[in-house]
Each structure stands twice: as C-alpha cells, then as structure tokens.
N, C-alpha and C positions, 0 to 999 in steps of 0.2 A: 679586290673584294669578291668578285667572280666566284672564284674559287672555295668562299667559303659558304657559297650559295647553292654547291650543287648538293648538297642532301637534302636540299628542297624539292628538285626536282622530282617532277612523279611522271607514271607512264600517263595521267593525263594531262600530261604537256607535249605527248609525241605528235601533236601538229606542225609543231615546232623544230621538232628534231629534222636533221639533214636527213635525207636516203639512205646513205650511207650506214647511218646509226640506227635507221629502224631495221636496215638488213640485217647488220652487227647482233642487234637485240633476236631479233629470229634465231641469228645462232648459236648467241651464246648467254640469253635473258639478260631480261630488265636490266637487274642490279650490277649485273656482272659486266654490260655495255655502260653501265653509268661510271664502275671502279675503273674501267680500262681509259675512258675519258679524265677520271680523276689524276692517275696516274701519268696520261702521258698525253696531254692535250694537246692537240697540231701539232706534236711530235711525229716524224716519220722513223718508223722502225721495220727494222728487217724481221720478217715472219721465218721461224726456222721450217723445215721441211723435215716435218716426221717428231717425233714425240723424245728425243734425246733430253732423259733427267739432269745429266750431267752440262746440258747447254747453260750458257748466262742466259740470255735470251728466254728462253723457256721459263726458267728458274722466276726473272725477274714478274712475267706474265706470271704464274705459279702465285707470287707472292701479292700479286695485282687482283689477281680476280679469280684465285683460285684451283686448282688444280684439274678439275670436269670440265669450267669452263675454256680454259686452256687450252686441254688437249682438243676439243671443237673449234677453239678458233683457229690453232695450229692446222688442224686436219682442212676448214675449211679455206683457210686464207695464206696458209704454208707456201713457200718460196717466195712470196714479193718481197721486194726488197725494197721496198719505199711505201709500205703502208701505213698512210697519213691518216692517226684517231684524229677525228672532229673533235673541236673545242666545244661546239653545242652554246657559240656564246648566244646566238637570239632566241636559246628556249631559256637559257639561265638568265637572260638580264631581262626575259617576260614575266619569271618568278619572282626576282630580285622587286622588280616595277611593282607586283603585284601585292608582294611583300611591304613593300612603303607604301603604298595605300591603302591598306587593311589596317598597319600602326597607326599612319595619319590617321584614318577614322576614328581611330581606337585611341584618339586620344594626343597621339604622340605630336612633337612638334617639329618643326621643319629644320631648324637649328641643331637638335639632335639626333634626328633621320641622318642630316647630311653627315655628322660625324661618325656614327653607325657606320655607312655604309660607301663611306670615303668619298663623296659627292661632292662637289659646292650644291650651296642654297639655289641657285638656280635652276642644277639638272634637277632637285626636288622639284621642285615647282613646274619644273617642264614634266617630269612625270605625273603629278599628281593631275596638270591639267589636261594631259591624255585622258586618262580615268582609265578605267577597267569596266568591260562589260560586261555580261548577265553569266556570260559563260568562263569569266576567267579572263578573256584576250585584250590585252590592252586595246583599247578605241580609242582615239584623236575628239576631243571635242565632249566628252561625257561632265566635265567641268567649266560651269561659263567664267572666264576672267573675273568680273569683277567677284561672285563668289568667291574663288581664290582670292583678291587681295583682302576681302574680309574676313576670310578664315585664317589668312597670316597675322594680320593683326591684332586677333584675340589672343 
C-alpha cells in the first residue's frame, strides 16, 4: 500500500525525509526526487557518467523523472555505482498514518480503513491511538484508550 501513498506526500513532510532525499531534492526538485523514489525505491543503480542519449540507464531516468532533471542528477551524482534511492517509508507511512485519521474523523470506520489500506483492525487502532498533532506529526498518546474503544463501537 506504500506505494500508492506517495502522491501524498508533500514537501511538508521533508522532516521526515532521509538526507539523502532532501540533498536529492536540492538537485533535482521536489517532484522529480519524489518520481525517482517512485520509480526505483531502495533500489541501487549505477549512475552513468556523462549524459549518453543512447544509455538504458539514462533513458530509463529520462523516463523517471524527466529529461533536465536527469541530466542534473547524472551531472551531480554520475559514476556511482551503487546509488541507493531511499524508500522515504517513515515520511509515507506518516502520510499514510495521517491519512487514516483524518477519514476516521471524517467519518470512516476502522473495518474499512483497514481494508483501504491493507492493514488489520489492530494496526488501525494502533494508529488512530497515536493521534496526530497540531502540526501534522504523528504523536503517541493524543487518543486516551477508552475513547478509542467507544469510538469503535459506534
């Protein structure tokens, strides 16, 4: 489900993001570090060295994240051979989190959150009783127990 969670993400989740990603974002934006995650997450791939049209490699970035942002990440990160995209799962599963307690509020119920979003009824209930704070970040404790089992069983 991960994965169908990052067009959620926004650049005000880069608390969240690794180093790595918000370096990424520096040099070749927002959107274009989000595609490249999209495309090849905790995947390691070999950076080509130098802008060759005719590379797979190139080609395959070209078709990931576009052809300007390419050529910059090529230019900046060119010849590794093991450069590992970030998966970014604990800023997507802060969205995902964030995401079920805004439906929950809104209404929705925990039976079909969890099928939504491929959970059991438990990890629901383990999120919702995290909560979510003032600013978006998941907090521990924002929901007292027995609230939660009275909200279940309505």
């Amino acid at each position: 489900m991960e994965q169908a969670d990052h067009h959620c993400l926004t650049s005000a989740h880069s608390a969240r993001l690794p180093d790595s990603v918000k370096e990424l974002i520096d040099v070749i934006g927002f959107e274009a570090a989000l595609a490249l995650v999209r495309a090849f997450p905790g995947i390691p791939i070999k950076v080509p060295v130098g802008r060759r049209p005719d590379g797979v490699m190139f080609q395959r970035l070209v078709e990931a994240i576009g052809r300007t942002a390419a050529e910059r990440f090529v230019f900046h990160y060119g010849g590794e051979s093991g450069y590992v995209v970030p998966r970014c799962a604990a800023a997507i599963r802060a969205v995902r989190d964030a995401e079920i307690i805004a439906k929950y509020d809104g209404g929705a119920n925990v039976d079909n959150l969890a099928r939504k979003y491929r959970l059991s009824v438990r990890q629901i209930r383990t999120i919702l009783k995290r909560g979510v704070s003032d600013d978006g970040q998941i907090a521990a404790g924002l929901v007292d127990d027995a609230q939660l089992v009275i909200d279940f069983r309505e």
